[in-house]
C-alpha positions in Angstrom: 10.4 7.8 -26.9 8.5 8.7 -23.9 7.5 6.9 -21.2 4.1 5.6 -21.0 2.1 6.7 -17.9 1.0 4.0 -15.7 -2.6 5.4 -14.8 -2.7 4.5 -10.7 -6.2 6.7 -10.7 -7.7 4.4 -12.8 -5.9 0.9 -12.5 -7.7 1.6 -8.9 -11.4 2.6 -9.8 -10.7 -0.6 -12.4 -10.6 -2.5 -9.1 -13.2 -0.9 -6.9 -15.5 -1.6 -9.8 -14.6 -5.5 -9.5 -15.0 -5.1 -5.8 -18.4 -3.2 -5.8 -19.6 -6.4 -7.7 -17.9 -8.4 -5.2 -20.0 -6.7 -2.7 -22.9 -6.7 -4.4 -22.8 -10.6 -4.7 -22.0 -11.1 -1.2 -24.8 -8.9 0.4 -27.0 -11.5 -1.9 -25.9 -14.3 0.2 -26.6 -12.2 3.8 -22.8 -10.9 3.8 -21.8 -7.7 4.2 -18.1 -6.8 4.3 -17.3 -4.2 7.7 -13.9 -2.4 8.5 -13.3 -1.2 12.2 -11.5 1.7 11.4 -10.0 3.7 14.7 -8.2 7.1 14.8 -6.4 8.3 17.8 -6.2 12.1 17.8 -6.6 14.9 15.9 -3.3 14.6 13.1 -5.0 16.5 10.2 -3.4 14.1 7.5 -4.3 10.6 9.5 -7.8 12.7 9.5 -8.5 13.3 5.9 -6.7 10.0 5.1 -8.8 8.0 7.3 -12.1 9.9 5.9 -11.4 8.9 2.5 -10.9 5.1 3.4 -14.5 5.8 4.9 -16.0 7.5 1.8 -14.5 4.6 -0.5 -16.3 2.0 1.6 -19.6 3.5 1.3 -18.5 3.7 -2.5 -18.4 0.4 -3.2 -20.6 -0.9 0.0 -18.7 -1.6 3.2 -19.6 -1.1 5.8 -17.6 0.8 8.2 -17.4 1.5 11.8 -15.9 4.8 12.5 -14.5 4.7 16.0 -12.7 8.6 16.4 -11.0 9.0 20.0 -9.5 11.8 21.4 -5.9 12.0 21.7 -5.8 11.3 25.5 -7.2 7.6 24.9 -5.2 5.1 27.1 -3.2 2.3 25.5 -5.7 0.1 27.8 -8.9 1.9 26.3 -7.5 1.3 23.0 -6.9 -2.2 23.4 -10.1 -2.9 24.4 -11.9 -1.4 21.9 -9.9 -3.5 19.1 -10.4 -6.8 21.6 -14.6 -5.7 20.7 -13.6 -5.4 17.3 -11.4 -9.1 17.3 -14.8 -10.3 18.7 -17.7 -8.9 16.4 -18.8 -10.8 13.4 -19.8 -7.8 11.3 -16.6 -6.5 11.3 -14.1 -8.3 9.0 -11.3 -6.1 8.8 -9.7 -3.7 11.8 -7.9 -0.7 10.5 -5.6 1.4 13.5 -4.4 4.3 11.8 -0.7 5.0 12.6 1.2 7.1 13.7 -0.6 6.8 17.4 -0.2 9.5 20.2 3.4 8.7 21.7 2.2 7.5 25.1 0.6 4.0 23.0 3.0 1.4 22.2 2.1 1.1 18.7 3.6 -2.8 18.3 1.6 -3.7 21.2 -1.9 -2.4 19.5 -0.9 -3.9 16.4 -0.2 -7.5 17.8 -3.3 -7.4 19.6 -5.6 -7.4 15.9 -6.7 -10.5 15.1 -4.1 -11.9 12.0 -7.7 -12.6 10.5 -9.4 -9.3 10.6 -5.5 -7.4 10.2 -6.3 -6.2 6.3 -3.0 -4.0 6.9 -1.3 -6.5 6.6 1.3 -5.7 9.1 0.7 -8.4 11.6 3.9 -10.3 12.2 1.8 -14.0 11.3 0.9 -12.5 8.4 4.3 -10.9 7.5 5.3 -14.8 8.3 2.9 -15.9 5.5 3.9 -13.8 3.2 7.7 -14.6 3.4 6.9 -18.1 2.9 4.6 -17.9 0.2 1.6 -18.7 1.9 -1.8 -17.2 1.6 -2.1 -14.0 3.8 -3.2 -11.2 3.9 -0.9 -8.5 1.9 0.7 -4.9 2.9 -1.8 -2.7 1.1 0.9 -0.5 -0.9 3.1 -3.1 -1.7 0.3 -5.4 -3.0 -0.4 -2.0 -4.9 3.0 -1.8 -7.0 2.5 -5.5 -7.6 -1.1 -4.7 -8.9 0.1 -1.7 -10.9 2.8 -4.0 -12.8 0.2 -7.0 -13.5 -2.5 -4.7 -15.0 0.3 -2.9 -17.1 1.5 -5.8 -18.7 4.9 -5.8 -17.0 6.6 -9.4 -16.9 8.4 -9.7 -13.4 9.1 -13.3 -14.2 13.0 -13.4 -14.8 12.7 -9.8 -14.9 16.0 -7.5 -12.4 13.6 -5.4 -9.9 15.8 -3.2 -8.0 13.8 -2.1 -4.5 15.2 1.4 -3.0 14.3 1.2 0.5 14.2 -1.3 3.5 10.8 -0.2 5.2 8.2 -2.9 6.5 5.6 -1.2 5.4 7.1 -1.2 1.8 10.5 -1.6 0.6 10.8 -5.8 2.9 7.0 -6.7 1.5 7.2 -5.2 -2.1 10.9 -7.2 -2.5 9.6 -10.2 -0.8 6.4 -10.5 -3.3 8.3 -10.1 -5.9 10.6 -13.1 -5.5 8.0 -15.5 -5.1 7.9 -18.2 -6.9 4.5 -17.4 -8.5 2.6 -16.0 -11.2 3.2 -11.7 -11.0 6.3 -12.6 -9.1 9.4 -15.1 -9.9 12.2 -11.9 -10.1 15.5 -11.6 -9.4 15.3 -9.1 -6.2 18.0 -6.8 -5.3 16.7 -4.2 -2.2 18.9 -0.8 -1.8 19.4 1.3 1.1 21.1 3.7 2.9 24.2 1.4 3.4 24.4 0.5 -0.3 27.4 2.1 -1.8 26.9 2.9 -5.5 23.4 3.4 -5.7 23.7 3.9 -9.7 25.6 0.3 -10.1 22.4 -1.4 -9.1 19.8 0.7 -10.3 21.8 1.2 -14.1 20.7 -2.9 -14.4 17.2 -2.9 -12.9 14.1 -3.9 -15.7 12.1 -2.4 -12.8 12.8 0.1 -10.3 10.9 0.4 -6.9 11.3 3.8 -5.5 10.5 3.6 -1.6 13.4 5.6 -0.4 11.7 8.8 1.2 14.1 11.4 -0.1 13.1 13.8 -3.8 15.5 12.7 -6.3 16.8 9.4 -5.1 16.7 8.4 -9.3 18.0 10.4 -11.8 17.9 9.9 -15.4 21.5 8.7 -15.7 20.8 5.7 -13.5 18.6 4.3 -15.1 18.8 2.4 -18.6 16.7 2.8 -21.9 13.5 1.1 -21.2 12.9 0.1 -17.8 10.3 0.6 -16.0 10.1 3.0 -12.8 7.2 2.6 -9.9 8.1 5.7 -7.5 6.4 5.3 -4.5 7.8 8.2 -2.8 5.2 11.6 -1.8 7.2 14.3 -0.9 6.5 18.0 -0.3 9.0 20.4 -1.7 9.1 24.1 -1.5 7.2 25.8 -4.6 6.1 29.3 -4.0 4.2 29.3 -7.8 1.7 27.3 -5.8 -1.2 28.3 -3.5 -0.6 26.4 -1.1 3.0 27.1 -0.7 4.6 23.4 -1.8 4.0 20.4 -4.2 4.5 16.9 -4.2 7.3 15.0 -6.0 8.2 11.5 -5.4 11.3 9.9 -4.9 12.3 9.9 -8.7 13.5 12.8 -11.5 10.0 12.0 -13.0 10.7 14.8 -16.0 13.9 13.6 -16.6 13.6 9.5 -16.6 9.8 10.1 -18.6 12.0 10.0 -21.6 14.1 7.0 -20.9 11.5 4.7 -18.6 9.2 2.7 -20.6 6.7 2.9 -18.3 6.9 5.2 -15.9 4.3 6.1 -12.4 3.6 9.8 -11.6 3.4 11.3 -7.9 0.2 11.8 -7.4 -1.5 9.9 -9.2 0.4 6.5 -9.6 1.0 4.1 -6.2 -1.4 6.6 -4.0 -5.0 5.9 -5.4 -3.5 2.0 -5.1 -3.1 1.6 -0.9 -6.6 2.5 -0.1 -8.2 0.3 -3.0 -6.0 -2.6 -1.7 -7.2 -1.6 1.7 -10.9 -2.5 0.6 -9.6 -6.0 -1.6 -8.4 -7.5 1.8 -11.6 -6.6 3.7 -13.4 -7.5 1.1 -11.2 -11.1 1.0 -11.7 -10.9 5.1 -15.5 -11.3 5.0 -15.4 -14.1 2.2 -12.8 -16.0 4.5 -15.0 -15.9 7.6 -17.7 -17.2 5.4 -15.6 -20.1 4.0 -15.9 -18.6 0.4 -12.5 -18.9 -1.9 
């Protein structure tokens, strides 16, 4: 039997719907949910990638304040601006979009957010929170994967979830959600990498496989068993001259070729992708109730 298609396109307009009444509810009460979003350059993919976090918060009714610097912008400029952001009420959430010119010490920019207005979730207090279960805010992809299994009806509780990949952007978060001791959570956790010697061993026993290695064709069909499920976070471009623009994208998985084993199965794109953003606007969203002591 084929896999079921875990829909990210509209698991994600499912929750921007929930969040536009969110909004709607708030700006009742005088509250109006802002994201400080600040691009550094002129890197065409952080462009249209940061323009379509813009669109989606006029979508469902952020507001956002577009800060666009050129690529000569001094670490101390840069600073500076985020310190106004740390310090202005109508902005709940600060979004720096990475990569940043090589001349800005990235961990430096990052540390300097506020840990309440960091709706990346990549502030190390709120990495801290997170590892220990408490309430913080959540890496926006990996809070994605989690959301995609929830609203698919995947049980994680006693479930195996293997994780491919050791980022701390995705592969550290997404295994450290999942072996919480909570509701959507409570697995058994084992994170692959590079160093992991027998790939297949581990990933022939996963219930759920977590595909966050970076490389086409990290899972094949024959390592995975009958029925599990498969989240392939992976967007790669590969050669494809049938196409216009020259390539396509794959993820990290054999998506034709475990479709008929997986029980569920995500497609690239389509599947984690439409999830970060969406996530993106949940924490800001969560930001603005916080600084107006609503649970």
């Amino acid at each position: 039997m084929a896999a079921r298609i875990i829909d990210g396109k509209q698991i994600a307009a499912d929750i921007r719907e929930e969040l536009k009444s969110e909004v709607s509810a708030l700006k009742e009460k005088g509250i109006v949910p802002g994201l400080g979003v600040i691009l550094v350059g002129e890197d065409p993919a952080s462009k249209s990638y940061v323009s379509a976090k813009e669109k989606a918060c006029g979508d469902i009714g952020i507001f956002s304040d577009d800060n666009r610097l050129p690529a000569e912008t001094t670490q101390e400029e840069l600073l500076e601006l985020v310190g106004k952001m740390n310090r202005d009420p109508k902005i709940n959430g600060i979004l720096v979009q990475l990569p940043l010119p090589k001349h800005i010490d990235e961990s430096a920019v990052l540390l300097a957010i506020d840990p309440d207005k960091d709706v990346d979730g990549f502030h190390p207090m709120n990495v801290g929170k997170m590892m220990v279960g408490e309430k913080a805010f959540l890496p926006c992809t990996p809070h994605g994967v989690v959301q995609l299994l929830k609203r698919s009806g995947v049980e994680t509780s006693g479930a195996h979830v293997v994780v491919i990949g050791r980022s701390n952007i995705v592969g550290k978060p997404v295994a450290n959600m999942l072996l919480q001791k909570k509701e959507g959570a409570n697995a058994t956790v084992t994170l692959c990498h590079t160093g992991t010697k027998n790939l297949a061993h581990f990933t022939k026993q996963a219930d759920i496989i977590i595909a966050a290695s970076g490389w086409p064709n990290t899972v094949t069909a024959d390592m995975v068993k009958e029925g599990a499920v498969v989240i392939d976070v992976g967007v790669n471009r590969i050669e494809d001259t049938t196409r216009e623009r020259g390539f396509r994208l794959v993820g990290d998985v054999d998506f034709e070729g475990i479709k008929e084993k997986a029980s569920l199965i995500t497609p690239v794109p389509g599947g984690v992708g439409p999830m970060t953003i969406t996530m993106l606007l949940f924490n800001t969203v969560e930001s603005a109730k916080r600084a107006n002591g609503i649970d």
